[in-house]
C-alpha positions as CSV (number, residue, x, y, z in Angstrom):
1,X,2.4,-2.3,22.3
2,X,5.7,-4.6,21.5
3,X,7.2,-4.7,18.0
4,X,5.0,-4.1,15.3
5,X,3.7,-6.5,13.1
6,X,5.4,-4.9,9.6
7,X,8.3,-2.7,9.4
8,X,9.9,-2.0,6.7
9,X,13.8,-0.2,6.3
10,X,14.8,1.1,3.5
11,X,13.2,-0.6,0.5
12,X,13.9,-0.2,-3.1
13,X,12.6,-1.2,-6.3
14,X,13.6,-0.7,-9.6
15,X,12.5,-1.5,-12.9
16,X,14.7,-0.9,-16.1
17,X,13.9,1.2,-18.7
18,X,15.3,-0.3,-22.1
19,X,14.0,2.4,-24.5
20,X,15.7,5.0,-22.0
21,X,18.7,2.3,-20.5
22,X,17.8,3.7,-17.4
23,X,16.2,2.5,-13.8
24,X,12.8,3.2,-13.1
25,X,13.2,4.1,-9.1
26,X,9.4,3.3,-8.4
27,X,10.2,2.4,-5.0
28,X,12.9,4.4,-3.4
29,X,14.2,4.6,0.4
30,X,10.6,3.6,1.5
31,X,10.5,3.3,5.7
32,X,7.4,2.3,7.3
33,X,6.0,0.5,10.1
34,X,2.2,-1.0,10.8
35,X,1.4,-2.1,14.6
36,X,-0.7,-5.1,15.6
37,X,-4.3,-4.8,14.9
38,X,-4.3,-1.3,12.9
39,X,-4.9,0.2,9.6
40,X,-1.8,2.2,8.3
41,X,-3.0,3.6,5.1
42,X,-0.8,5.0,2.2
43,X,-1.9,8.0,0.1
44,X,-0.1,10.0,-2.8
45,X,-0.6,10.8,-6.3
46,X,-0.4,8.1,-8.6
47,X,2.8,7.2,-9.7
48,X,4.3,7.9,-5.8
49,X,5.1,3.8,-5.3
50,X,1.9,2.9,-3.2
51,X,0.9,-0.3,-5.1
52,X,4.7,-1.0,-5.9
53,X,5.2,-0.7,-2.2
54,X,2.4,-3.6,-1.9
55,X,3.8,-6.2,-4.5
56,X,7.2,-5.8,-2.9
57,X,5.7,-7.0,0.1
58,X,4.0,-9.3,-1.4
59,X,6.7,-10.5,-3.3
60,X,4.1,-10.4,-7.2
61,X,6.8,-8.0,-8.8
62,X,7.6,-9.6,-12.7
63,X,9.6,-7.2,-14.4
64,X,13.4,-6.5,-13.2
65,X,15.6,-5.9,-11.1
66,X,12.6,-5.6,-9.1
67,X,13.5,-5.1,-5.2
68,X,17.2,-4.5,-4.9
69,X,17.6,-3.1,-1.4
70,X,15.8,-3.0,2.1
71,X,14.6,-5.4,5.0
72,X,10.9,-6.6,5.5
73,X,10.2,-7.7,8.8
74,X,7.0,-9.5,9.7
75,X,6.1,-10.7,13.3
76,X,3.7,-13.1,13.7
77,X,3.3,-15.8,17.0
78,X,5.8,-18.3,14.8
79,X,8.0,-15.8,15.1
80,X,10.3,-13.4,13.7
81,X,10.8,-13.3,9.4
82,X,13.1,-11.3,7.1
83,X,11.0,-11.4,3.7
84,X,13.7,-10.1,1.9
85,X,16.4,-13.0,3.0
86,X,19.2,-13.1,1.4
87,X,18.6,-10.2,-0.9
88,X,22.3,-8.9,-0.6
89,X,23.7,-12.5,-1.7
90,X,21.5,-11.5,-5.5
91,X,22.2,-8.1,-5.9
92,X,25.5,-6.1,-6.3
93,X,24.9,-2.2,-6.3
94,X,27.0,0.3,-8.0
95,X,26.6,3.7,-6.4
96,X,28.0,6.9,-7.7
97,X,27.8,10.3,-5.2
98,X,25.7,8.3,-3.1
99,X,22.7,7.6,-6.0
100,X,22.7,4.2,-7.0
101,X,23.4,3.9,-10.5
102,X,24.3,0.0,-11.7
103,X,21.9,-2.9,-10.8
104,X,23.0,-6.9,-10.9
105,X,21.0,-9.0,-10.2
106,X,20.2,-12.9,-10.8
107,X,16.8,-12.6,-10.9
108,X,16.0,-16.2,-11.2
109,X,17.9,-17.2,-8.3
110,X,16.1,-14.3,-6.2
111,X,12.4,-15.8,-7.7
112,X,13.4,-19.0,-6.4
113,X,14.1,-17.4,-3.0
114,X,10.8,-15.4,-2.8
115,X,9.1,-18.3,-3.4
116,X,10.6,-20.0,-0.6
117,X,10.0,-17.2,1.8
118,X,6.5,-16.7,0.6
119,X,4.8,-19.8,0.9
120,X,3.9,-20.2,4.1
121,X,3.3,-16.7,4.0
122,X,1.2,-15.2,1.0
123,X,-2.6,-15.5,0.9
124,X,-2.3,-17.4,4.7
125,X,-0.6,-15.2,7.1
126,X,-0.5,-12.1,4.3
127,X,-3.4,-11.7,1.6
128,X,-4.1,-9.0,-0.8
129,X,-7.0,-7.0,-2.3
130,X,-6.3,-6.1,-5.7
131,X,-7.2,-2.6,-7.3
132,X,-9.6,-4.6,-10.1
133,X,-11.3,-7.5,-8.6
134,X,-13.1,-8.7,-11.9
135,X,-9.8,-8.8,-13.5
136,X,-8.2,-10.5,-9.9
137,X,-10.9,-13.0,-10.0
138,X,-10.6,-16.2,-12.4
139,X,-13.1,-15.8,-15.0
140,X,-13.6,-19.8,-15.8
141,X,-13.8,-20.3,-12.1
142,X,-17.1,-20.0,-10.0
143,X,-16.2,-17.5,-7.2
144,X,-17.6,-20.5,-4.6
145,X,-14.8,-23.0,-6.1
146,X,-12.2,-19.7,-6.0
147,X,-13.0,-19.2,-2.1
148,X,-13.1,-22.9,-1.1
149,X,-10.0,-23.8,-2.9
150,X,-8.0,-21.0,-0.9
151,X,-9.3,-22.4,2.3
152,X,-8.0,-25.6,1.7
153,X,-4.6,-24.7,0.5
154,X,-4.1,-22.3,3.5
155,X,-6.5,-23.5,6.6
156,X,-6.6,-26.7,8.2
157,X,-9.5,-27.0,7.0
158,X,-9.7,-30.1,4.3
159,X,-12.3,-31.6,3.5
160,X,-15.0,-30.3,0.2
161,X,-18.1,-30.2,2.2
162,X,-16.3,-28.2,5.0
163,X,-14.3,-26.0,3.0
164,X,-17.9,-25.2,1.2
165,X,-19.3,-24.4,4.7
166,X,-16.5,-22.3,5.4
167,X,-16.8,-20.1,2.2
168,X,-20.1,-20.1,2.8
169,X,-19.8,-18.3,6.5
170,X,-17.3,-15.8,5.0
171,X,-19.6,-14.8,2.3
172,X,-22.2,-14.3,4.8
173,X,-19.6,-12.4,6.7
174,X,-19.0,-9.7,4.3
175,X,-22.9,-9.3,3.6
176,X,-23.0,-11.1,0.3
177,X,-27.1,-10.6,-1.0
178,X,-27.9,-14.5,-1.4
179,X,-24.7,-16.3,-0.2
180,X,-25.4,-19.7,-1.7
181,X,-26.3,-18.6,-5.1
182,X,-24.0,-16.3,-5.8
183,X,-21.1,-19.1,-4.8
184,X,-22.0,-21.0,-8.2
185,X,-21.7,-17.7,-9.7
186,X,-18.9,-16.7,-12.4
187,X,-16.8,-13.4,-11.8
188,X,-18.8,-12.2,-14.8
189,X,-22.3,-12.8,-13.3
190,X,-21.4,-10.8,-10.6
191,X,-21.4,-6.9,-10.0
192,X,-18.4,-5.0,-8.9
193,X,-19.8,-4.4,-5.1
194,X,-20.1,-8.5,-5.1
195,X,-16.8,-9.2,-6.4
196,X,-15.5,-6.8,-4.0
197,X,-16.8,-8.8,-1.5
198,X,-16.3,-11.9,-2.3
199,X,-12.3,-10.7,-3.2
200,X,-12.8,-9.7,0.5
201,X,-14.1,-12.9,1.6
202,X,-11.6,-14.9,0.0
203,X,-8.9,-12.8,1.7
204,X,-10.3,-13.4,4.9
205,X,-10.9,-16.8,5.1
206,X,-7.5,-17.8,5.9
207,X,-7.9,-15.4,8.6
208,X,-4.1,-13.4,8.1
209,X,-2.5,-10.7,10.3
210,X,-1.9,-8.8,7.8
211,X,-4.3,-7.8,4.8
212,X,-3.6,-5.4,2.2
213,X,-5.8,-3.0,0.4
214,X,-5.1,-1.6,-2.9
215,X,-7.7,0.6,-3.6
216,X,-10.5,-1.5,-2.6
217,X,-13.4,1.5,-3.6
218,X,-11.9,2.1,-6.8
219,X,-14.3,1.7,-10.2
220,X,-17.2,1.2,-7.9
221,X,-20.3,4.4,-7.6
222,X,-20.3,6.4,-4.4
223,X,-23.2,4.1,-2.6
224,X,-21.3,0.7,-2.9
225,X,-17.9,2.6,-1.6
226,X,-19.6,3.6,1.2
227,X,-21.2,0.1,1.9
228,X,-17.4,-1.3,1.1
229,X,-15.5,0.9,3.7
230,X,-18.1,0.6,6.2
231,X,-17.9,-3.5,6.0
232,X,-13.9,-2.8,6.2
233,X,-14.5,-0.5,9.1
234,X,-16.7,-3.4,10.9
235,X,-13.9,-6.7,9.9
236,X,-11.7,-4.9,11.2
237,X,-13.4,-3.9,14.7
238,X,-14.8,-7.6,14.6
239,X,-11.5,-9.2,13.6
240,X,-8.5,-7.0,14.9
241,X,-6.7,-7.5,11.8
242,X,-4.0,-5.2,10.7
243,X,-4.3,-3.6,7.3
244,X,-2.2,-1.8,4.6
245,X,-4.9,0.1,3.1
246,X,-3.8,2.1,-0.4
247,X,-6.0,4.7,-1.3
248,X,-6.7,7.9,-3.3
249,X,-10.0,8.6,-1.0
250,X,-8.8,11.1,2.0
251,X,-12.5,10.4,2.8
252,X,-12.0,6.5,3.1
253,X,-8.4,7.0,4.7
254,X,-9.8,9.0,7.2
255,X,-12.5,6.8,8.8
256,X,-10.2,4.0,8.2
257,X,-6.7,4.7,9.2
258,X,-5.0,5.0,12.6
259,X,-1.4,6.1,10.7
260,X,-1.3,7.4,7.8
261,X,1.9,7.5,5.3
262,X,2.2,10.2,3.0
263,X,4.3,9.2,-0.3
264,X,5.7,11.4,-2.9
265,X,8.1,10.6,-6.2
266,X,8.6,6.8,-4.5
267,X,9.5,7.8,-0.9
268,X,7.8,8.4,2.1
269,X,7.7,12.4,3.1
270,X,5.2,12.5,6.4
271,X,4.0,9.7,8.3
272,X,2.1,9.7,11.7
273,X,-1.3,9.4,13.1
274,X,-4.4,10.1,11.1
275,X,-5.9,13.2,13.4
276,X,-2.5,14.6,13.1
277,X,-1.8,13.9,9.8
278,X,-5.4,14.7,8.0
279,X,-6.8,16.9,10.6
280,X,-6.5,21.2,9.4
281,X,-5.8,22.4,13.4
282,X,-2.3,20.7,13.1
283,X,-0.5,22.9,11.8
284,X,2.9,20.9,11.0
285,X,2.6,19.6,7.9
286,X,4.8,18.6,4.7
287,X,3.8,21.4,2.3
288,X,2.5,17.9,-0.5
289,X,0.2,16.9,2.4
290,X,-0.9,20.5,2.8
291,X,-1.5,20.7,-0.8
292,X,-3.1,17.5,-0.6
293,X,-5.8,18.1,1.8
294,X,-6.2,21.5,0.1
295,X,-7.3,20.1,-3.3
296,X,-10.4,17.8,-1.2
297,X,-13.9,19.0,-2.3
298,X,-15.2,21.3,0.7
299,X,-18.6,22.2,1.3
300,X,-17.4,26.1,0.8
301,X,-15.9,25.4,-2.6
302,X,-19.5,24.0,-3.6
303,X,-21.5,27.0,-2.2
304,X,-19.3,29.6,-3.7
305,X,-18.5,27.3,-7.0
306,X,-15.4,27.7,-7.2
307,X,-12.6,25.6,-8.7
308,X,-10.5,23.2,-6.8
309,X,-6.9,24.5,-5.7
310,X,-4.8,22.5,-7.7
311,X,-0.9,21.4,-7.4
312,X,1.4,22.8,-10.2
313,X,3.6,21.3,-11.8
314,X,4.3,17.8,-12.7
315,X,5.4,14.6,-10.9
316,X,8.8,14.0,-10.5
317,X,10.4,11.5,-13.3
318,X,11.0,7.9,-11.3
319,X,13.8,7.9,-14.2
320,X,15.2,11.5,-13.2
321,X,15.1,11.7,-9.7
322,X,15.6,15.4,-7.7
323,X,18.9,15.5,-6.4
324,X,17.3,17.3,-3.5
325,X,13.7,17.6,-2.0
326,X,11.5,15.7,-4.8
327,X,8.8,18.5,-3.9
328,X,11.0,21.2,-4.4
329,X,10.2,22.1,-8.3
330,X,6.0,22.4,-6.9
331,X,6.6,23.9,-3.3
332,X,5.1,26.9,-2.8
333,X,6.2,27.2,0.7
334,X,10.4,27.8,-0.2
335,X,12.1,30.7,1.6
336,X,15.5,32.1,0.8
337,X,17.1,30.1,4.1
338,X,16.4,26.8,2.8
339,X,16.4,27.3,-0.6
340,X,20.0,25.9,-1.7
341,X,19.6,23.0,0.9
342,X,16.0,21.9,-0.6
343,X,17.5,21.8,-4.0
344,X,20.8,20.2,-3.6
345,X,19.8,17.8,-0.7
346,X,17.0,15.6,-0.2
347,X,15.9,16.3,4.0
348,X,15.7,13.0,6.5
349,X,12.5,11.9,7.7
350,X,12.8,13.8,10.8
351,X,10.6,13.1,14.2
352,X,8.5,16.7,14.9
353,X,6.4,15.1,17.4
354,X,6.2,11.6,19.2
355,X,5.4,8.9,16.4
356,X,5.2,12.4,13.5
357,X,8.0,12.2,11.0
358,X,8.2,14.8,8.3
359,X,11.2,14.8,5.4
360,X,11.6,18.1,4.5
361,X,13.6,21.3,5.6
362,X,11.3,23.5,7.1
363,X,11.6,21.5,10.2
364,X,15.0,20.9,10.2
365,X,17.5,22.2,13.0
C-alpha cells in the first residue's frame, strides 16, 4: 500500500488556563496514521481531543500555546510535507519527571509559519467539515458565491461562468433538491440537510486527498443522517478520497470506517480496523472501548426496557492528568497484578495483532 497519506507522531496541544495558571492538555501524545483512499474515524466521549486533533491538523487553533510538540506528515504526488515545520525552533519545553510542565512559545512567529505551510495546503489538498455548518457557512454570502469563490482560489479553474458551472456539478453531486435555486440561496434559507451538503460540496470541489469530518450528522433528525452518511459512503466509493471522520455515531463509524481510533482523556488508547475494533466476537478490547460499545442501544435492551449500561465515573481533568492509565479511576476490569502499574504508569500503545494497538496493561508482557 506504500506510506500512508497522514501520520501523525506524537502531537500535543495545550491551551492555558489563566483562572487555574495551568495547561489544558487537550491533545496529548496523539499517534495516528490514515492510508490512501480510506476513512479512519475517531470516536470518544467528548472532551477526549477528537475535534482538537482536527484543527491541529488543520492548523485553525486561536488560543495558546496551541500545538507544542509532534510531527504531521502528509504525502501527496508533490511530495513529502512536515506540517508542523519548524515547531521546535518556537517552542522550548520544560519537563519535570517526564510530564511537561512549562510552555514558551512565540506564538506569532509560529502563526506566521502555519500560514506558510498551510496555504497551498488547507481547503485545496486538505478541507474540512465543520461540526455546525449554518454557523461555518457566511450568513451575508449566498452559498453559490461561497462554493464558486473556493473553486477559484484553489482549482485551476478561473473564470466566473466556469467556476459557476463547476459549483453547479458539485451541488448536483451531493444530491442538492433544485441545484440552481438553491445556489442564490443564503445559509439562512437553507435547512440543515442542505447546508450539510452544500458544506460537503464546497469541500469537494477542490477535489483534496484528504477531507475531514467533524461530526458531519450532528443537529440534523435521524432521516437526513442517514441520507448524509449514505452520500459520504457513495463520494467516497466514487471519489477514493481519504477521510478523518469524527464522530459520536458507532452506527455512522461503522458503515463508514475502515480504522477506527479510539480516544480517551486526549490520547489515543486502541486503534485498528473497524470489524476488529467495533465487532463483539473480538474479544481483545481496551476495557473504554468495551464500555463503549456496551452503552449502544440494542434491540434486547428495547424489548426488555431496560436502562442503558452506563460508564461511572467522570472524565479525566485535561488540567490534572492521571499519572497512570487515564481509565484507571472507571475500569472495572483492574485485577490485583496490574493494579500498582495501571495507577502509577500510563501503558504504551502496544501491537496485540497485525495493524491492532491497545495502550493498556492487560495486554502487556
Amino acid at each position: 500500500m506504500g506510506a500512508p497519506l497522514l501520520e501523525i507522531e506524537n502531537l500535543r496541544t495545550y491551551f492555558h488556563s489563566r483562572s487555574k495558571r495551568a495547561f489544558i492538555r487537550a491533545v496529548d501524545g496523539v499517534t495516528m496514521v490514515i492510508a490512501r483512499g480510506e476513512t479512519l474515524s475517531v470516536v470518544g466521549e467528548s472532551g477526549s481531543g477528537k475535534s482538537v486533533t482536527a484543527l491541529s491538523i488543520m492548523g485553525l487553533l486561536d488560543a495558546g500555546p496551541g500545538v507544542i510538540s509532534g510531527k504531521i506528515t502528509f504525502r501527496t504526488d508533490g511530495g513529502e510535507r512536515n506540517l508542523l515545520h519548524d515547531l521546535e525552533h518556537y517552542v522550548t519545553l520544560g519537563e519535570q519527571d517526564g510530564r511537561i510542565m512549562e510552555v514558551s512559545k512565540d506564538e506569532a512567529g509560529w502563526r506566521k509559519q502555519v500560514e506558510r505551510i498551510m496555504a497551498e495546503v488547507r481547503g485545496k489538498e486538505i478541507a474540512m467539515i465543520f461540526q455546525n455548518p449554518k454557523s461555518a457557512l457566511n450568513p451575508f454570502v449566498t452559498v453559490g458565491h461561497q462554493i464558486t469563490e473556493a473553486i477559484r482560489l484553489h482549482t485551476p479553474t478561473k473564470h466566473p461562468r466556469e467556476a459557476k458551472e463547476r459549483s453547479l456539478y458539485w451541488l448536483e453531486r451531493v444530491k442538492m433538491d433544485s441545484p440552481r435555486l438553491r445556489f442564490d440561496n443564503y445559509p439562512y434559507g437553507l435547512s440543515g440537510g442542505m447546508c450539510q451538503r452544500a458544506m460537503i460540496a464546497m469541500a469537494l470541489s477542490s477535489e483534496p486527498a484528504l477531507l475531514i469530518a467533524d461530526e458531519p450528522t450532528t443537529g440534523l433528525d435521524a432521516t437526513i443522517q442517514s441520507t448524509i452518511v449514505g452520500l459520504l459512503a457513495e463520494l467516497k466509493s466514487e471519489l477514493g478520497i481519504a477521510t478523518l471522520l469524527i464522530s459520536h455515531d458507532i452506527r455512522v463509524v461503522s458503515r463508514l470506517a475502515d480504522d477506527v481510533a479510539v480516544m480517551y482523556g486526549g490520547t489515543v488508547v486502541e486503534y485498528g480496523p473497524a470489524p476488529e475494533i467495533l465487532g463483539a466476537r473480538f474479544g481483545l478490547k481496551h476495557p473504554y472501548t468495551a464500555a463503549l460499545l456496551a452503552s449502544r442501544p440494542s434491540a434486547q435492551n428495547v424489548e426488555e426496557k431496560g436502562g442503558l449500561p452506563a460508564i461511572e465515573g467522570e472524565v479525566p481533568d485535561p488540567i490534572d492528568v492521571p499519572r497512570g492509565c487515564r481509565f484507571y479511576a472507571r475500569c472495572n476490569r483492574v485485577t490485583e497484578d496490574i493494579r500498582d502499574a495501571c495507577a502509577r504508569h500510563e501503558p504504551a500503545l502496544k501491537e496485540l495483532t497485525p495493524g491492532h494497538h491497545v495502550r493498556c496493561w492487560l495486554y502487556g508482557d
